[in-house]
C-alpha positions as CSV (number, residue, x, y, z in Angstrom):
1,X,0.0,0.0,0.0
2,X,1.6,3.4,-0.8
3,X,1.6,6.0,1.8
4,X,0.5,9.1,-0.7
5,X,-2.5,7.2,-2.2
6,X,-4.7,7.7,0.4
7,X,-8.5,7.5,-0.3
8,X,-9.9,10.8,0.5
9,X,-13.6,11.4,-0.5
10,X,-13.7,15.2,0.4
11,X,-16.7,16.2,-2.2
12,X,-19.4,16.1,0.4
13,X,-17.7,18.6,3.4
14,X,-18.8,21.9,1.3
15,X,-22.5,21.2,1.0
16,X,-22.7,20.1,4.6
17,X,-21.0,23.4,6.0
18,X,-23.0,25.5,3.6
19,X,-26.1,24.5,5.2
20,X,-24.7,24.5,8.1
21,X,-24.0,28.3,8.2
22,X,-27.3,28.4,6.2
23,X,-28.9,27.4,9.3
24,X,-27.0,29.3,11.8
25,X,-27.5,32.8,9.7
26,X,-31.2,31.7,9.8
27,X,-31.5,31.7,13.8
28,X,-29.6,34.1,14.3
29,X,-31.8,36.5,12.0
30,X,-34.7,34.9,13.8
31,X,-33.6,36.2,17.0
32,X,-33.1,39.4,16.1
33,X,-36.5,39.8,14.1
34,X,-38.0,38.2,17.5
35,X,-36.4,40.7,19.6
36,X,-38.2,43.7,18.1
37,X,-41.1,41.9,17.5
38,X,-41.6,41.2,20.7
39,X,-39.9,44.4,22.6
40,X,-37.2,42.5,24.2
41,X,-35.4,45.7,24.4
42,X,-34.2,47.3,27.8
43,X,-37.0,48.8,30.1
44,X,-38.1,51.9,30.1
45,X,-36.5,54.2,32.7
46,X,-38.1,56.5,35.0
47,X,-37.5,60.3,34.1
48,X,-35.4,62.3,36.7
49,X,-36.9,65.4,38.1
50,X,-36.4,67.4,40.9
51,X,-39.8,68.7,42.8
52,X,-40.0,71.2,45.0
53,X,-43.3,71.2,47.5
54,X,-43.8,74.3,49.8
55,X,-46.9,75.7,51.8
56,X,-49.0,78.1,49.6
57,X,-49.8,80.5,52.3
58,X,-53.0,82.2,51.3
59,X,-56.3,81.3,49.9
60,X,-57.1,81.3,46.5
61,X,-60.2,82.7,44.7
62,X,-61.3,79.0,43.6
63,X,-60.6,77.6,47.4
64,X,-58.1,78.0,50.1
65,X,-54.6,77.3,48.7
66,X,-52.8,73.8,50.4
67,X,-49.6,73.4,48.7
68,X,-47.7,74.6,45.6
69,X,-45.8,71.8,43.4
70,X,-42.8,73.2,41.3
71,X,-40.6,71.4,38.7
72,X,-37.5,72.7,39.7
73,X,-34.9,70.3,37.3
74,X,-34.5,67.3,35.6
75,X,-36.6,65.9,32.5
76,X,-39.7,67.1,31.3
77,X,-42.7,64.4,32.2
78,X,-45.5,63.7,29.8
79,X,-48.3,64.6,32.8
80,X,-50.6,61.6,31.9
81,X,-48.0,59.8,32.7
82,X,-48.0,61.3,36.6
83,X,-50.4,60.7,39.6
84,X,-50.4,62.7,42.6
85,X,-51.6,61.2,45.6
86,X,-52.3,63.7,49.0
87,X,-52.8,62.3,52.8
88,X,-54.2,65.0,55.4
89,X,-54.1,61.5,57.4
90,X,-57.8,60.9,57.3
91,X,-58.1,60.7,53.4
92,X,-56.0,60.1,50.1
93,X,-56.9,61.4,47.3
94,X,-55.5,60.8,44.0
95,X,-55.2,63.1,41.4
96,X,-54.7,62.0,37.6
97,X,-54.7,64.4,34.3
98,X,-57.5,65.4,33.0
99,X,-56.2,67.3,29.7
100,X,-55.3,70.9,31.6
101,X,-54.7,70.1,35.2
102,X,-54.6,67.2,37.6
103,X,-58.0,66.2,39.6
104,X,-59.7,63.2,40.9
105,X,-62.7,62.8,39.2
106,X,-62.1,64.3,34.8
107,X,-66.1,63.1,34.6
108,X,-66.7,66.1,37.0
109,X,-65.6,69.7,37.6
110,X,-64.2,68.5,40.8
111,X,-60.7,70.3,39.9
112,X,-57.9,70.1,42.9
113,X,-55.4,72.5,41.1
114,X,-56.1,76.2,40.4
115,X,-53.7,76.4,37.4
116,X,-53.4,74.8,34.2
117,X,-50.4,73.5,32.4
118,X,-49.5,71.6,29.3
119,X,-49.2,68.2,28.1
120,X,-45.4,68.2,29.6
121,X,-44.7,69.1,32.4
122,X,-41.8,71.6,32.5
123,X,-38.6,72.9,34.8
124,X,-40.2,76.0,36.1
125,X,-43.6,74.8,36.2
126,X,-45.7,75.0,38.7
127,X,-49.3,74.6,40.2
128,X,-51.1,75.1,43.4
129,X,-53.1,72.4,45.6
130,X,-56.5,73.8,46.5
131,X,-59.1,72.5,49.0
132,X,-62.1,71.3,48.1
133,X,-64.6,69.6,49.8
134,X,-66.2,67.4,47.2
135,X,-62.2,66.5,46.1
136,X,-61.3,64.7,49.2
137,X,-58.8,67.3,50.5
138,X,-60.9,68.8,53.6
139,X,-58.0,69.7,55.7
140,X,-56.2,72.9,54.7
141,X,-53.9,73.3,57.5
142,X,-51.9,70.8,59.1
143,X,-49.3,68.1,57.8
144,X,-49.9,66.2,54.3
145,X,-47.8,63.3,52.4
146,X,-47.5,64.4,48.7
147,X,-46.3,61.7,46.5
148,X,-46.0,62.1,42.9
149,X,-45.4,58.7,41.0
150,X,-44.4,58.1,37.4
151,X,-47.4,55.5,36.7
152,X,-45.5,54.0,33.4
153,X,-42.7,52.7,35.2
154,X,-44.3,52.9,39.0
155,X,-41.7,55.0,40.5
156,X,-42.1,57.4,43.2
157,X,-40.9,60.7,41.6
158,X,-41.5,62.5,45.0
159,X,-42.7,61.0,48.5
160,X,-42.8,64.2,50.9
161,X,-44.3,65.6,53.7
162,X,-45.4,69.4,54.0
163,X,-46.3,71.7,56.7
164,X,-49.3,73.8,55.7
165,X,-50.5,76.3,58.2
C-alpha cells in the first residue's frame, strides 16, 4: 500500500458546511427579528426630576390654597403619565390628568389645582393644591404626604411631607 494514495472522499464537506451556516444565519436572523417583535429591548427608565413642594400661604379665589408643586430640574414628564396622591391622614386622594390640570374625578368639575399647564410638564412649572370639599382634600392646614409617582414605570418621583399652616 503506498503511503501518498490515500483515499480521501472530500466532495461532500462543502454542502454540509454550507447548510450548516445556512442554518445558523437563519436563527440568528430569527432572533433578532424576534427581539423587536416582541420588545425585548431594555426597560423603560423612570424620568429624573427634581420637585419642590412648599406651603401656599394664602387662599385662592377657587378655594383655600394647600400646597404649591414646582418642577425645579431634571426631565420634562409627559403629565398623563403622573399621579399625585395627598394624605391630610384621614383621606388620600389621588389626582390624575385630565387634559389641563390634575383632579380626581375628569367626569366632574371636581378640579384640585387652580392652574393649568400643558401636556409636559416643565422645569419651572408650577401649580397650586387647592381644597375642596367634594375632592377629598378637607383639611387645609396641618401636615400632608404628597407623593408624585411616574405610573408607566411605578416610580415614586417624589414622596414628601409638607407643613401647611
Amino acid at each position: 500500500m503506498e503511503i501518498g494514495k490515500l483515499n480521501k472522499n472530500e466532495e461532500g464537506v462543502s454542502p454540509v458546511i454550507g447548510v450548516i451556516l445556512m442554518v445558523a444565519i437563519t436563527v440568528i436572523l430569527a432572533a433578532v427579528i424576534a427581539a423587536f417583535v416582541f420588545g425585548m429591548g431594555p426597560p423603560e427608565s423612570a424620568p429624573q426630576a427634581q420637585f419642590v413642594v412648599s406651603d401656599h400661604g394664602q387662599p385662592l379665589s377657587t378655594g383655600t390654597g394647600i400646597c404649591e408643586i414646582q418642577h425645579k430640574g431634571g426631565d420634562p414628564i409627559t403629565s398623563s403619565d403622573l399621579k399625585i396622591i395627598i394624605s391630610d391622614g384621614n383621606t388620600d386622594t389621588t389626582l390624575g390628568w385630565c387634559g389641563t390640570t390634575w383632579a380626581n374625578d375628569c367626569t366632574s368639575s371636581t378640579v384640585l389645582t387652580d392652574v393649568s399647564i400643558g401636556p409636559i410638564f416643565e422645569v419651572g412649572e408650577k401649580f397650586n393644591i387647592i381644597q375642596s370639599s367634594a375632592g377629598g382634600v378637607y383639611n387645609t392646614s396641618g401636615s400632608f404626604t404628597i407623593q408624585i409617582i411616574h405610573i408607566s414605570t411605578s416610580t415614586f418621583l417624589l414622596d414628601t411631607k409638607v407643613q401647611v399652616v
